[in-house]
N, C-alpha and C positions, 0 to 999 in steps of 0.2 A: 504494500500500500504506500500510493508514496504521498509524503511527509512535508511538512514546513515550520520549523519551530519559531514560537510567536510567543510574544507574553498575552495572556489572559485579554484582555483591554486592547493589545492591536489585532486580536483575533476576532470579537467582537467588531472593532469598528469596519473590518475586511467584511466581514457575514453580513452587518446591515447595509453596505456596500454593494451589496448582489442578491436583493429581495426583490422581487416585480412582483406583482399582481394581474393577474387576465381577467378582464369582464366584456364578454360579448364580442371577442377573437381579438380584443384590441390589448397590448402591455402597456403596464403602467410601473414606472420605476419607484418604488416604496418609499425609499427612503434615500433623500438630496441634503439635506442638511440636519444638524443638529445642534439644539441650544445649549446653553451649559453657564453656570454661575461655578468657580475655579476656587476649590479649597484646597486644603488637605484632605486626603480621600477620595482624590482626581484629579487633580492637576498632572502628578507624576505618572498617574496610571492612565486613564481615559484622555488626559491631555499630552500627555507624551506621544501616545499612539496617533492622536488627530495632528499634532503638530510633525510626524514624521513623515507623513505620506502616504501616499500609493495606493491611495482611492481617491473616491469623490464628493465627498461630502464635504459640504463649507460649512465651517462654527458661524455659530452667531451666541454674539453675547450678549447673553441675558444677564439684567439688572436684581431681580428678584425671583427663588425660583419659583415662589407660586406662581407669577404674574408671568414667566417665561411658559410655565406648563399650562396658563390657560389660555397663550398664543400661539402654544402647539396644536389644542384641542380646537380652537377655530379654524386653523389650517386646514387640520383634517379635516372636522365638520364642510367648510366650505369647498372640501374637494371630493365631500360624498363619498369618506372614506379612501381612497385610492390611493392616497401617500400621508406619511406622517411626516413629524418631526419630535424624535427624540431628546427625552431632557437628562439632562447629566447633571448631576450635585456632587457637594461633601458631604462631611458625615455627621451627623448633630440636628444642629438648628437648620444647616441647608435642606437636606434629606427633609424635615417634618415640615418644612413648607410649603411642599407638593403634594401633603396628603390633601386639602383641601380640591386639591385643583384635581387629586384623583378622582376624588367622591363627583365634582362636577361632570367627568368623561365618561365615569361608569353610569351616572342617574341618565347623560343622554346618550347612552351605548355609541360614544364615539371613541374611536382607539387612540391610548395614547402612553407610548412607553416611557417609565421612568425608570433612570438609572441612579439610584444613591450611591453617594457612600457609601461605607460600612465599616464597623473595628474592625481589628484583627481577627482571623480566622484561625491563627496562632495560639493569638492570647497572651503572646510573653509580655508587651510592653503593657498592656491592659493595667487600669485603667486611661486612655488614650486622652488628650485633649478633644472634649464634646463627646463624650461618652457618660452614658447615663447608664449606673448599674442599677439591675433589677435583683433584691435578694432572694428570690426564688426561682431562679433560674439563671444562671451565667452566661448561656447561650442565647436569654434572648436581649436584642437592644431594641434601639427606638424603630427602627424602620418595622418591627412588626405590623407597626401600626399600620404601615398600608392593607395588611391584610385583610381588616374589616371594610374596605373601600376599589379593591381591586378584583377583576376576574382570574388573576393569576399573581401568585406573587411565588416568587424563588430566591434564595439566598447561596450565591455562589461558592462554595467554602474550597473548590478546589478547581485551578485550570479547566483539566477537563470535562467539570461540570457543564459548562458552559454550552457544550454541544446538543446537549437534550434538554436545559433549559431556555437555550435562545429557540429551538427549534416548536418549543410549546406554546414563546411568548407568541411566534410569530403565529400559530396556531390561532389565536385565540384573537389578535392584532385584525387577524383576515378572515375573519366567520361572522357573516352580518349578525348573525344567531346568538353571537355568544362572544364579541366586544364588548369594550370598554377598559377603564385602566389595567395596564401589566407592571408590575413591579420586579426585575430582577437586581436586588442588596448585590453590592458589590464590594466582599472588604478589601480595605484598600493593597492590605500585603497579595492578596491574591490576584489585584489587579495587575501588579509587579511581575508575577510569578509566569515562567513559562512552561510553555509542552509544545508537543510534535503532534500539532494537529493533522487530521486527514484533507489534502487536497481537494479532496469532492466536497468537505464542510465548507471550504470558501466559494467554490463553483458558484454560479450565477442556478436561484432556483426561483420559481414562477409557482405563485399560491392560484389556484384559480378557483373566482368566485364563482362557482356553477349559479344557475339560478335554477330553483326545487321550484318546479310544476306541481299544482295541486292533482290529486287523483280524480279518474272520473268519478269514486263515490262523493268524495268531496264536493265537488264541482254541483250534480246533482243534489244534494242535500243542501248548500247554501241554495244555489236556484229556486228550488220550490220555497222555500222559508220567504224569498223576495218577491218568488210571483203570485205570492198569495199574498203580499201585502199593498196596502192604499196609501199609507202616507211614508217609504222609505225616505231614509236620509244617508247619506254617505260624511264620515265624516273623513279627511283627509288625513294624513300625520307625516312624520319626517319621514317613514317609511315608503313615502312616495316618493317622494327626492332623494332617497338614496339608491335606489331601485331605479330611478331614473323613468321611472311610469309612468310622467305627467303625460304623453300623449294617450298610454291606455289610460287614466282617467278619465278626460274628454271624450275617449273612444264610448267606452262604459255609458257614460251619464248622458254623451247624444246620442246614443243607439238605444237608452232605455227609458231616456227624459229624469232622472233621477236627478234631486238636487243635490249639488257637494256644499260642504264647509271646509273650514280648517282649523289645525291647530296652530300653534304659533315657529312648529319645526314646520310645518307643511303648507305655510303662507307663501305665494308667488310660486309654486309649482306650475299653477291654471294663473293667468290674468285675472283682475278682478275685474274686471270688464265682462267676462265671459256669462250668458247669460243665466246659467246656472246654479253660478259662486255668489252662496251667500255670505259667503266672508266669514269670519272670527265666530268661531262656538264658544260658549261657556263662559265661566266668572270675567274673562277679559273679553268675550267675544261680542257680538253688536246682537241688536235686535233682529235682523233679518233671521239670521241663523237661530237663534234663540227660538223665536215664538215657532217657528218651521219644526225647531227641533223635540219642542214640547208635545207636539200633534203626534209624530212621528211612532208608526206601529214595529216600524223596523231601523234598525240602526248598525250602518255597513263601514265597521271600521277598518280603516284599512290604513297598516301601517303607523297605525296611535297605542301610546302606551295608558291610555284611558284614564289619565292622572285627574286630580278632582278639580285643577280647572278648568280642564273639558270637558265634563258630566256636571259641572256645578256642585262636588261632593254626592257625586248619583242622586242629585236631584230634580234634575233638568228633563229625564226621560222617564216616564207611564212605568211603573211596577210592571204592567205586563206586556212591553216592549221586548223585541226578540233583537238580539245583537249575532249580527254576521262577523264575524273577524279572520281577514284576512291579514295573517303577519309572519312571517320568517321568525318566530320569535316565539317556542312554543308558552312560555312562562306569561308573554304577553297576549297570546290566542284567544287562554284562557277565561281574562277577564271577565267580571259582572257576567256570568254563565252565558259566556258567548258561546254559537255554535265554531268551534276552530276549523278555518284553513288554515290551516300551516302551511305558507309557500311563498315561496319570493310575490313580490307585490306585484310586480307587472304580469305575470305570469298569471295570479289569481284572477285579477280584472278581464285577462284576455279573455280566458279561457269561459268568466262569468259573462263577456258580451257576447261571447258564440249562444250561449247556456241561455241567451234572455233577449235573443234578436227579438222576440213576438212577443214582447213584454213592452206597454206603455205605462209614464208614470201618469196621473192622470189630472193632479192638482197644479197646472200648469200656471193658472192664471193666479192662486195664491203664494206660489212665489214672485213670478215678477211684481205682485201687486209690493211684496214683504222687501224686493230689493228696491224697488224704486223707494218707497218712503224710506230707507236707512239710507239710501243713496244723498237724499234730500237733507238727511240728519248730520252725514259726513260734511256737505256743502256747509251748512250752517257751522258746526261747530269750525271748521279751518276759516272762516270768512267772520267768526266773532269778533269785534271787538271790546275792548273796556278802558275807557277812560284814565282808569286809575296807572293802567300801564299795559303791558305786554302779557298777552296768557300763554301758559304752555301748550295747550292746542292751536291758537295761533302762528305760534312760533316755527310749531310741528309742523304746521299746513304750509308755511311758506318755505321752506326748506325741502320740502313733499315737492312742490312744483318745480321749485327750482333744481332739482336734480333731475337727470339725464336718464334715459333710458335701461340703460348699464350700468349706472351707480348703485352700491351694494351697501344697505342700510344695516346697521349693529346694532344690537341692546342685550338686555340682562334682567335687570334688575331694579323695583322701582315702582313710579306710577307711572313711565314711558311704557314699558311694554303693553298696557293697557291702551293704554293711548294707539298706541302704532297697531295691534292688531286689531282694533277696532276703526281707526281712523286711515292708516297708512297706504298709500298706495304704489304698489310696486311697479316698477317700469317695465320689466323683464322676470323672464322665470330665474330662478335660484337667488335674485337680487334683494330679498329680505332674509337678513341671516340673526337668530335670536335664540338664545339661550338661555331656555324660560323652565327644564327640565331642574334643576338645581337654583335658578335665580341666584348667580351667584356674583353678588357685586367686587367690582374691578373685573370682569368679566371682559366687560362694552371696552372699558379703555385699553386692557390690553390685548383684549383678544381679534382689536382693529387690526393691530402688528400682525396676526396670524392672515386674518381673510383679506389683508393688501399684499401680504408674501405670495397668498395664493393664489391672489389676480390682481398684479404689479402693474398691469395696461389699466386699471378701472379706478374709478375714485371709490374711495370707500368713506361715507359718514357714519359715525357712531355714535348713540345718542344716551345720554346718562346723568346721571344729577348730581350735586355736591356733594353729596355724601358719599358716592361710591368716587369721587374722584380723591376724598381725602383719606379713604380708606387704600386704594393700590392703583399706581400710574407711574410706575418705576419706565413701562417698556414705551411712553412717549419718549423717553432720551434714544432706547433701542432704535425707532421712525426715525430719529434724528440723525442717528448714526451710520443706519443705514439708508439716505437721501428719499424716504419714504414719504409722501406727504397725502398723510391721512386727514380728516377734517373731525376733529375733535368737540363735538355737539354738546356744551354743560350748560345744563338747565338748573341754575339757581335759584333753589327757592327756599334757603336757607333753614334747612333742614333735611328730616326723612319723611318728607312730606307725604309720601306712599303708609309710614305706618302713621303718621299721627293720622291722617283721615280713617285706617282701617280702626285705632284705637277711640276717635271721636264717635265712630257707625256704631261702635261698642257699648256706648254708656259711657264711654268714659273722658276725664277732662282731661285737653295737654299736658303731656308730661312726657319729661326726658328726649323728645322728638324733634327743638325746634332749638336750632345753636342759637343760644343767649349767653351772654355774659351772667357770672353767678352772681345775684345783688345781694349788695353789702350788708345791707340791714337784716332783709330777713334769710340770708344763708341758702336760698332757695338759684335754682335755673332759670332765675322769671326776668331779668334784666334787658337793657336794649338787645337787638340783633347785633350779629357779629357783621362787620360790613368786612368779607372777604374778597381780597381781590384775585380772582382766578389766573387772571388773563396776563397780572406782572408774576404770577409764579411760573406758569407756562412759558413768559418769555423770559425768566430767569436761566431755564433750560436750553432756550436760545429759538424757540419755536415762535413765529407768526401767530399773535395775539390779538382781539379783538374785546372789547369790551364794548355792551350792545343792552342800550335799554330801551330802544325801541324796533318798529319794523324799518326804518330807513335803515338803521344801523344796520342792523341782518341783512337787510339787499346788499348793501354795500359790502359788509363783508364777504359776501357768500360769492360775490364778482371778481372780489379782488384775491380772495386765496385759491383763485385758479391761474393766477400770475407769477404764484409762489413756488419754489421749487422745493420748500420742507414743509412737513408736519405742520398743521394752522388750530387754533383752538378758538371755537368761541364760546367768550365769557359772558349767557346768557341771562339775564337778570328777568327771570318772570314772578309773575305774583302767586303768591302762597295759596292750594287751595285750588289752581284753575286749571286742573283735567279733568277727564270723562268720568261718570257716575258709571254705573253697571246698569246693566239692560236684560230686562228678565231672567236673571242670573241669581246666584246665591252661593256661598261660599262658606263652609264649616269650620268654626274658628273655636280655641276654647273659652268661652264668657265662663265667667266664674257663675258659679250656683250660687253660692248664699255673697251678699250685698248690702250696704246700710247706705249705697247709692241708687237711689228709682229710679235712674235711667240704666244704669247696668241691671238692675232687676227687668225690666222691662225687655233689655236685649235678652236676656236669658230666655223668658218665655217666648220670643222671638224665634232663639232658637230651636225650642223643646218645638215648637208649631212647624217648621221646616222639615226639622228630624224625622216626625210622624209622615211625611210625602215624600223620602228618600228611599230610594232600593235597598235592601239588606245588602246586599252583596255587587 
C-alpha cells in the first residue's frame, strides 16, 4: 500500500482538500477555504499545515470564533448545502465559542465542521494553559460540550484516528437527512504527531447526494388523503431550496391549483408575485396565509420542520386537519401525526403532480380575494408615515424597493424577521436568506460575511437591531479585510424592542429591555436613553458610515454606498414600538400562573383559552 507520512493536521487539511459532492451529475468542490481564530492548540498544528502548502484552500481570518462559525453556516446555508467552510480554534475559551454557533447549524440542519483545540492526549504537561479539569473524569475536557449540540462529534486521541473519523464527519456533512454540526477535538500534541497514511485516504473522493424517490405506496396514500380534501394548503420550508424544487413546487400547485405558503427558510423559493403564494404562515407570517391556513382540511408540508412558529404552537390548524409530509428527514416526517413521505423534496412533488393531474383545488377565488387585501396591507404599512420620525416598517419598505433584483436580504433575530416575512419582498428566488430556526443574534451581522463569500458578484443587505449589533460584529472588520462590501442595515430602537413588546402583550411593564442609563436616585434602569452612536463605531473600524434619521437620509445613503468599494453600515434611528402586530397568529409563551399583577392574570387566562384550541401533538 503505498504511503505518505504526514502529521495529523496536514493530513486532515490534504483530505478536506479533495471532498466534492455530486447532485444531479453536476460536482461541486466541498471544501475552498477555511476560517480559523490562531491559538495555542492550532496555530502549530492546523496552522503549520495551512501555512505549508500543497493544496487549496485559502485561511480566512476570523475575528471571533462564534461569529467566524456563524459565517461558515451562512455560507453553506446560502449555497444549499454544497460546500462549506471549516472553522478551526484553540483550546479553552476559543473551542467553547463555537458551541453556540453549533446548536444554530444543527437546529437549521445546515453542515458545518468545527475543529477545536484540545489538551493533550498524552497528558504529561496536563494541566495545560485553558484547560479546565473535571474531577470525575480526567479524560473529559470542555469540548465535550459540543456533544449535546452536534450530529457527530469525535475526539482524535491518535494520528490514525483520523481516517475513520474524518470519513464519518464527512458522512454526516453530506446526508440532507442527517446534517448539521460535526465536531472533531483535536489535541493539540496529536495534531503534531505523524503516520504513514494510505495514499487512497488523500485521493480526490465524491459524496453523492442521490435524491430518494418516494414509493409508489407512498405516492398513493398521500394522493388520496389530498384528493379527498376541499381546502388543502401547502406549506413551503427550506427543504424546498435545498432540494432545489422550486420549479416542482409551481409544477405541483398549477397542475393542482393548490395554494402554497412559506416558512421563513422557504421565503423567495416561488416569487411573491406568483399567484398562489400566500406568503409568511404563522406567528410571523401575514394574514393571507393565516386565515387560508385556519380553513385548511389538509396541510402539505413539504420540507418544514413544523416548529411552532409555523403552526402558531399547533394552533393555527383544525384538530382534525390531516398533514401530508413530504421530507428527507424521517424525525421531521413524522410530525403532529403526519402521514410520512420520506423522500427528497422534489422528487415527492413530482411524483405527487403525476398522482393528482385530475385533481382541482377549488377555492380559487378565496385566495386571490385573501392575497389581494394582504397585498393592500403590505402597501400601506411600507408607504406609512409618522411624524414623530422614521418607522421600522418604513425604513424596511424603502430599502425593499431600492434593492435590485439579485440583492440577497439577511436577518436572524429580533422584531425584523417578523417584519420581513410578513412584509419583504424578494426580487429573485434564493434572494431572502434568514435564520429564524435558532434566532440566533449576531447571526445577521456576521453571517452577511458568509452569504457575500458565497455570492461575491451580488450585494448582500443584512438587517438587525442594536442589540444584536452590540452583542457580536467582530467579522464587519473580516468584510473589511477582505474588500467585501456588504451593507450593514441597524435599526435602532434603542433596545430589544422585539422582547419588551413580547413582554408588554404579556401583562407585563418594561423592564430590563430598553438601554437607559441607571438613575441615580432610585437605583433603578429607568433613566434617559442611551444616545448611541452606531455609525462612529462602525467607522472607527474604518467602514463607510451613515447616520440616518430620516427617509432623505436613507435615499441618500443607500445611493451613495454603491460608490463605495468596502463594507457600509447604516446607523438607523427608528422609533420604539413601530413594527408589525401578528395576524391571526398566536404564539405559546410561558405567562406565569399565579400574579398580584391583572394584566399578567389576564394574559394567563388568555393563554389557558388558546391552549384548549391547540392540537395535542
Amino acid at each position: 500500500m503505498e504511503t505518505v507520512r504526514l502529521t495529523m493536521a496536514q493530513a486532515l487539511v490534504q483530505f478536506l482538500d479533495q471532498q466534492y459532492v455530486e447532485l444531479d451529475g453536476k460536482e461541486y468542490k466541498f471544501v475552498n477555504n477555511m476560517f480559523g481564530v490562531f491559538g495555542h492548540g492550532c496555530v502549530v498544528g492546523v496552522g503549520q499545515a495551512l501555512n505549508q502548502g500543497g493544496h487549496h484552500i485559502r485561511f480566512l481570518q476570523g475575528k471571533n470564533e462564534q461569529n467566524m462559525a456563524l459565517a461558515a453556516m451562512a455560507f453553506a446555508k446560502q449555497k444549499n448545502r454544497l460546500e462549506i467552510i471549516p472553522c478551526v480554534s484553540s483550546i479553552g475559551p476559543g473551542a467553547m465559542n463555537m458551541v453556540t454557533a453549533a446548536g444554530c447549524a444543527t437546529a437549521n440542519r445546515i453542515p458545518l465542521l468545527l475543529l477545536p483545540g484540545d489538551t493533550f492526549a498524552c497528558r504529561q504537561p496536563d494541566p495545560v494553559l485553558q484547560q479546565a479539569e473535571f474531577f470525575q473524569s480526567f479524560g473529559q475536557t470542555v469540548t465535550d460540550a459540543f456533544r449535546g449540540v452536534c450530529h457527530y462529534f469525535d475526539r482524535i486521541e491518535r494520528p490514525e484516528q483520523l481516517m475513520t473519523a474524518a470519513i464519518h464527519a464527512l458522512r454526516v456533512l453530506t446526508d440532507p437527512a442527517d446534517t448539521g454540526a460535526v465536531c472533531l477535538a483535536m489535541p493539540q500534541d496529536v495534531e503534531g504527531e505523524a503516520y504513514d497514511y494510505p495514499v487512497s485516504f488523500l485521493r480526490k473522493r465524491v459524496w453523492h447526494m442521490d435524491r430518494h424517490a418516494p414509493t409508489a405506496a407512498q405516492t398513493k396514500r398521500a394522493a388520496e388523503i389530498i384528493r379527498n380534501a376541499k381546502n388543502p394548503i401547502v406549506i413551503a420550508g427550506g427543504g424546498v431550496r435545498y432540494s432545489f424544487a422550486g420549479d416542482a413546487l409551481q409544477a405541483f400547485c398549477e397542475t393542482t391549483g393548490i395554494p402554497f405558503s412559506e416558512t421563513q427558510a422557504g421565503k423567495s423559493v416561488l416569487p411573491w408575485t406568483h399567484p398562489l403564494n400566500l406568503g409568511g404562515i404563522g406567528v410571523t407570517g401575514g394574514q393571507a396565509a393565516n386565515v387560508i391556513g385556519r380553513d385548511a382540511d389538509v396541510i402539505i408540508a413539504v420540507g418544514t420542520r413544523l416548529t411552532d412558529f409555523t403552526t402558531c404552537s399547533k394552533w393555527l390548524f383544525k384538530e382534525n386537519a390531516k398533514v401530508v409530509s413530504i421530507n428527507i428527514c424521517p424525525f421531521d416526517a413524522v410530525k403532529m401525526d403526519s402521514e410520512p413521505i420520506i423522500c427528497d423534496a422534489k422528487e415527492g412533488l413530482t411524483a405527487l403532480t403525476a398522482a393528482l393531474k385530475d385533481y382541482r383545488y377549488q377555492n380559487g377565488d378565496a385566495v386571490k380575494k385573501a392575497r389581494n387585501e394582504w397585498n393592500a396591507i403590505v402597501d400601506d404599512w411600507y408607504a406609512k408615515q409618522d411624524a414623530r420620525g422614521l418607522t421600522q416598517t418604513r425604513a424596511l419598505g424603502i430599502i425593499n424597493e431600492f434593492m435590485q433584483k439579485h440583492d440577497i436580504a439577511v436577518g436572524s433575530a429580533g422584531s425584523l424577521p417578523g417584519d420581513m416575512q410578513r412584509l419583504f419582498r424578494p426580487g429573485d428566488r434564493d434572494t431572502y436568506h434568514m435564520e429564524y430556526g435558532f434566532s440566533n443574534m449576531g447571526y445577521e451581522t456576521n453571517g452577511a460575511l458568509g452569504v457575500k463569500l458565497a455570492c461575491p458578484d451580488r450585494e448582500v443587505y443584512t438587517f438587525f437591531g442594536d442589540g444584536t449589533y452590540l452583542m457580536a460584529h467582530s467579522e464587519l472588520v473580516t468584510c473589511l479585510q477582505e474588500h467585501l462590501r456588504v451593507h450593514f442595515c441597524l435599526f435602532d430602537n434603542s433596545g430589544w424592542g422585539c422582547i419588551e413588546n413580547l413582554q408588554n402583550n404579556q401583562g407585563n411593564d418594561t423592564f430590563g429591555t430598553v438601554f437607559r442609563f441607571r438613575d441615580s436616585e432610585s437605583g433603578e434602569l429607568t433613566g434617559p436613553i442611551m444616545p448611541l452612536d452606531f455609525a462612529m463605531s462602525a467607522a472607527g473600524y474604518g467602514l463607510k458610515a451613515y447616520s440616518i434619521h430620516d427617509e432623505e437620509g436613507l435615499r441618500f445613503a443607500l445611493e451613495d454606498a454603491l460608490k463605495q468599494d468596502k463594507p457600509v453600515l447604516y446607523d438607523i434611528k427608528v422609533l420604539p414600538g413601530s413594527m408589525t402586530p401578528g395576524y391571526e397568529s398566536w404564539w405559546r409563551v410561558g405567562v406565569a400562573e399565579v400574579s398580584t399583577q391583572p394584566r399578567v392574570q389576564a394574559a394567563y387566562e388568555s393563554l389557558m383559552d388558546h391552549v384548549k384550541d391547540t392540537r395535542k401533538f
